[in-house]
Structures are given as C-alpha cells and as structure tokens.
C-alpha positions in Angstrom: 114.9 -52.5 125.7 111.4 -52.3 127.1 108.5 -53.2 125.1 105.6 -50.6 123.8 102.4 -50.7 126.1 99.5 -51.8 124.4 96.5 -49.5 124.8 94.1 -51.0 127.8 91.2 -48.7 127.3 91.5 -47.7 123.6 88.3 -44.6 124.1 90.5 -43.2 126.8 94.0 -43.6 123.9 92.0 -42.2 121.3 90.9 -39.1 123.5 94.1 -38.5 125.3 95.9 -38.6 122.0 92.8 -36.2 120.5 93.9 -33.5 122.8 97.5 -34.0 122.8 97.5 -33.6 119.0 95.8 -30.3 119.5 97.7 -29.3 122.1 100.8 -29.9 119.7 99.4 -28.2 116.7 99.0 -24.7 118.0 95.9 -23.9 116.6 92.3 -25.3 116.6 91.4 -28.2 114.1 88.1 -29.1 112.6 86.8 -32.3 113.0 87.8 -33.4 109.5 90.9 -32.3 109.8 91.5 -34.6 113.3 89.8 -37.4 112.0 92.6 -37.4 109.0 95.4 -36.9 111.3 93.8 -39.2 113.8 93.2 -42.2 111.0 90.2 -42.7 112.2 86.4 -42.5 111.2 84.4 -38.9 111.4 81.3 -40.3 113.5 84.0 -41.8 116.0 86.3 -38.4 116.2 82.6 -36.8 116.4 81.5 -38.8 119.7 85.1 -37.7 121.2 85.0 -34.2 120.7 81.4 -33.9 121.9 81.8 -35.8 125.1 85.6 -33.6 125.5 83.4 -30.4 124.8 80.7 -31.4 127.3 82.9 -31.9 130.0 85.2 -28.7 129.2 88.1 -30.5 127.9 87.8 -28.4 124.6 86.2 -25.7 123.2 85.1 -24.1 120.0 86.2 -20.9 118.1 84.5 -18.4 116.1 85.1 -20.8 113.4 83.6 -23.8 114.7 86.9 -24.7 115.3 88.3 -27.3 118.2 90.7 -26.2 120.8 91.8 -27.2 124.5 88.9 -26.0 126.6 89.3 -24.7 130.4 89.2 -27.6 132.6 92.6 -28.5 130.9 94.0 -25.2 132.0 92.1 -26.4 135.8 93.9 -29.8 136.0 97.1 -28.3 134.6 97.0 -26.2 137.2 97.0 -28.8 140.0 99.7 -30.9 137.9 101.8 -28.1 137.5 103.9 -28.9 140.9 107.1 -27.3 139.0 106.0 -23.5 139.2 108.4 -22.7 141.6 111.3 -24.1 140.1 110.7 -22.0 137.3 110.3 -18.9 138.9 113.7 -19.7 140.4 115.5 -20.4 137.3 114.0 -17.4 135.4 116.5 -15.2 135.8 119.5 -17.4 135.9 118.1 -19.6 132.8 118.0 -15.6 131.0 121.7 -15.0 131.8 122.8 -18.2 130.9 121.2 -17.8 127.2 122.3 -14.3 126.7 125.6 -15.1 127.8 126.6 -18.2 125.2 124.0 -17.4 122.4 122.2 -21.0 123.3 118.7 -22.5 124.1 118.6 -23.2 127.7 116.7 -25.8 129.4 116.0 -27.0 133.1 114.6 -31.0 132.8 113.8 -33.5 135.8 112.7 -37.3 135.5 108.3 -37.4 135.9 107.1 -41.0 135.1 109.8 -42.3 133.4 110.2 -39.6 130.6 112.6 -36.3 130.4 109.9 -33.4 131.4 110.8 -30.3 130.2 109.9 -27.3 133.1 111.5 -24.0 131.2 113.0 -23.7 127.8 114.5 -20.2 126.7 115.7 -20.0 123.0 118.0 -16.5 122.6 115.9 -13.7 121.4 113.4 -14.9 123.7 112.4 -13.0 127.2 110.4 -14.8 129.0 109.8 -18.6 130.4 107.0 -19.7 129.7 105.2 -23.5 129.5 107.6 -25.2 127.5 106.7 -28.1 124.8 107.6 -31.6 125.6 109.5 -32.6 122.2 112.0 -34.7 124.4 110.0 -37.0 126.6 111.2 -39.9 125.2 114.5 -38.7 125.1 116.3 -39.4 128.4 118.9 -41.3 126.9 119.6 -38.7 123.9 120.3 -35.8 125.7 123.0 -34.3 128.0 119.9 -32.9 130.3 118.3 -36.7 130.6 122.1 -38.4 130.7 122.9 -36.0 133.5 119.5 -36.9 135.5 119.7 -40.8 134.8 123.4 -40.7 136.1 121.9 -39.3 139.5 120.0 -42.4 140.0 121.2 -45.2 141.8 122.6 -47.8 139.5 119.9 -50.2 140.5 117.0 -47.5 140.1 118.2 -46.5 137.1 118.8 -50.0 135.2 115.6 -50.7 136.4 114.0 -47.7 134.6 115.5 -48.3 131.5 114.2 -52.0 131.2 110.7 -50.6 131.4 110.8 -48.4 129.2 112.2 -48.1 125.0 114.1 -46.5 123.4 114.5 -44.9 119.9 117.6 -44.7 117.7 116.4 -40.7 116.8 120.2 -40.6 114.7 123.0 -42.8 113.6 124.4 -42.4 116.7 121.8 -42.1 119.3 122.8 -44.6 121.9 119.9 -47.0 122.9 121.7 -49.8 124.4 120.9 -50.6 128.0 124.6 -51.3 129.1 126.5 -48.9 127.5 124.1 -45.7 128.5 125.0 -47.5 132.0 128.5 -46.8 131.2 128.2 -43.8 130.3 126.4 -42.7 133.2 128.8 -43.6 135.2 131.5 -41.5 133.2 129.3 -38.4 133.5 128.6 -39.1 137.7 132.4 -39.2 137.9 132.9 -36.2 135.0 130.2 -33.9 137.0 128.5 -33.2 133.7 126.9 -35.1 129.9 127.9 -33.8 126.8 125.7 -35.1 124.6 126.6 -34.4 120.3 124.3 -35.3 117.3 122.1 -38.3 119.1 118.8 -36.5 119.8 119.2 -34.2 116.3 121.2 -34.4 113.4 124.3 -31.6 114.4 122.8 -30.6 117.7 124.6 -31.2 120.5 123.5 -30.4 124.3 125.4 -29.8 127.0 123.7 -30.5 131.1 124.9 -30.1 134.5 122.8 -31.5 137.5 121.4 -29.3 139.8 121.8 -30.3 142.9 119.8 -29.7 146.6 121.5 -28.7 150.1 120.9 -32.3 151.0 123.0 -33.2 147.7 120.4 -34.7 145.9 120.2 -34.4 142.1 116.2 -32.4 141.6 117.1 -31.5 138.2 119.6 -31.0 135.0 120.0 -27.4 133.4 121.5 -27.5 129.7 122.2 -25.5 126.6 121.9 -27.2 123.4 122.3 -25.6 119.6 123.6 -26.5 116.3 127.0 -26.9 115.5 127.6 -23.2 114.0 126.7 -22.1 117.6 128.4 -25.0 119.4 131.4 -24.3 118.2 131.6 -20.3 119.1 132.4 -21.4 122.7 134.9 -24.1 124.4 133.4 -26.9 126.8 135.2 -25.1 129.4 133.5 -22.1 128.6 130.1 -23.6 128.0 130.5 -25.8 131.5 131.7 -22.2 133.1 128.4 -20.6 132.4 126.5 -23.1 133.1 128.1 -23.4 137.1 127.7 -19.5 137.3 124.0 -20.0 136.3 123.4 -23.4 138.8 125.0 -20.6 141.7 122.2 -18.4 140.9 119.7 -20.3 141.5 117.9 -20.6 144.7 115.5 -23.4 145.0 113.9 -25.4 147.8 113.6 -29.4 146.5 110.9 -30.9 148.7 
C-alpha cells in the first residue's frame, strides 16, 4: 500500500482541515469548540479563522458563530465541473430509488479518491450536493470497484501504489493484487457487488456508465443494509440499475 503524505505546509493543513471540519459538521462552531476538535491551541485556531474570515472563506452568525463564508460557494462553483451529469441523472437516479427502496449513487475517480456527484436516499426528492463519506473508499465499494475496473491495468495498479488503503471492516479488501483480481472479474462480469467491506451489513451494488465512445465516465450504484438488500434479487437489483443507465443522456467530454 501507499504511504500517508506528510503535511508540506502545515498553516495551509491546519486551515484546509479548519473548513473541512465545518463543512462536515452542518452547523457553525465557535472557536472553542474547533480548537477542541482541532487539538490545537485557541490563539492558533484564532489567527486561522481571522485570516479565513478576512478573505471570505467563512463567516459569522448571529451567534458569533463560524461557518463557510461565500468565496467557498465562488470557488465551488468553478470546481463544480459535474453539474451536468447531475442534472442528467436526476431523474433516472429518482426512478431507480423509488423503484428498489435503495440509496442511489453516481461516483467517478477525481484525484485518486471515489467523488461522490449525486446521492438520493428513498424518501428523498431531490439531488442535491452530496457529502463525500467515501473518498477513500474506491476499493470498498461496488461504485469505486466498478470505476477502478475501467482503468487500464497499468493505470490502475499504478493508482493503487500511491495511494492507502483502510481495512473499514473484517472483510474490506485492501490488498493491492487481489482488488487487481477482482477487477478483472467485474470487467468481465459487467458489474461489482460489493457486501459488508465499506459498512458493517451494507452491501452496494454499481454498474459503469459508459460514453458513445465506450469509455467508462462514471459508476451508478444502490447500496442499503441487509433487511433492504435482501427484498430484491441481484438480477433484479442489476435490472434496474440497466433500465436507469438507458435513461440517462449524458455528453462525457
């Protein structure tokens, strides 16, 4: 397995990880409060928060309270090049959840991590910006198995010695040559069934989603525990999932 990066500019760590933390906590944080989840002294989370709130990167709420400011809604917008294939999964991604009772999700490969561009969990309408629980979990899901077994096998081993890999259950797979043989079984199967390796009795199924010139953009999946899991066959789960792939009219340039 790859080995961790070591921070190279630890101000720039301890910021980016400042707003990431809020950004993951759904509501704003006083300055205490970070500094306790941050581990870190008061006057250093102080000088962070007033250089993120002088450039914009946060702001403040009737309670004094800190919270992503504007300019990270400005550069999000620009980074957000996956707009369109969420407004073309929408309706599909809908179908498919109301259909088999499941969370859907649409995933691609963005710097080496499993990027999650719509989620939709049933009793939910609309598709919105999803979280990012699963970055790190390419080789744990049926969505990342399916999108690492579209790489060419020399693109692909070469990802997976850069980068690490957790053991997230007992039976999370995290060695290099046999996700490499498994990727191979799901190239030839046409799909990744993945059971109990990113969550303790969740299992995932994926498909890849695939362009007019045949190239894999991304992987659309349902996942749910195993009381929901079990209401429906593979072949009924994969069925779905095909009818909701024809749906889908995207452009991957």
């Amino acid at each position: 397995m790859g080995n961790e990066h070591k921070p190279l500019i630890q101000v720039v760590e301890r910021a980016l990880e400042l707003m990431e933390m809020l950004a993951g906590s759904g509501e704003s944080m006083r300055a205490t409060d970070i500094a306790r989840r941050m581990e870190l002294p008061l006057q250093t989370v102080n000088n962070l928060l007033r250089t993120l709130y002088r450039r914009g990167y946060l702001s403040q709420d009737s309670r004094r309270c800190y919270r992503l400011g504007p300019q990270c809604f400005y550069l999000g917008s620009f980074a957000d090049r996956w707009s369109a294939l969420r407004d073309a999964v929408a309706v599909p991604l809908a179908q498919l959840v109301e259909t088999t009772r499941l969370t859907g999700f649409v995933g691609v490969i963005e710097n080496d991590k499993l990027l999650c561009v719509a989620l939709l969990s049933p009793g939910r309408k609309n598709v919105g910006a999803p979280p990012q629980f699963w970055a790190d979990e390419l080789h744990a899901t049926a969505c990342g198995r399916v999108l690492l077994a579209a790489l060419p096998e020399s693109e692909r081993r070469k990802l997976l010695a850069r980068t690490a890999r957790r053991k997230l259950t007992g039976r999370t797979v995290v060695d290099g040559d046999e996700l490499h043989r498994l990727c191979r079984q799901v190239a030839e199967a046409g799909f990744a069934e993945v059971c109990d390796e990113s969550r303790p009795e969740v299992s995932s199924l994926a498909i890849p989603l695939a362009g007019t010139d045949g190239r894999t953009y991304a992987g659309l999946a349902i996942s749910g525990g195993d009381r929901q899991w079990r209401q429906m066959t593979v072949e009924e789960k994969l069925e779905s999932l095909h009818v909701a792939a024809a749906g889908i009219s995207y452009r991957n340039f």
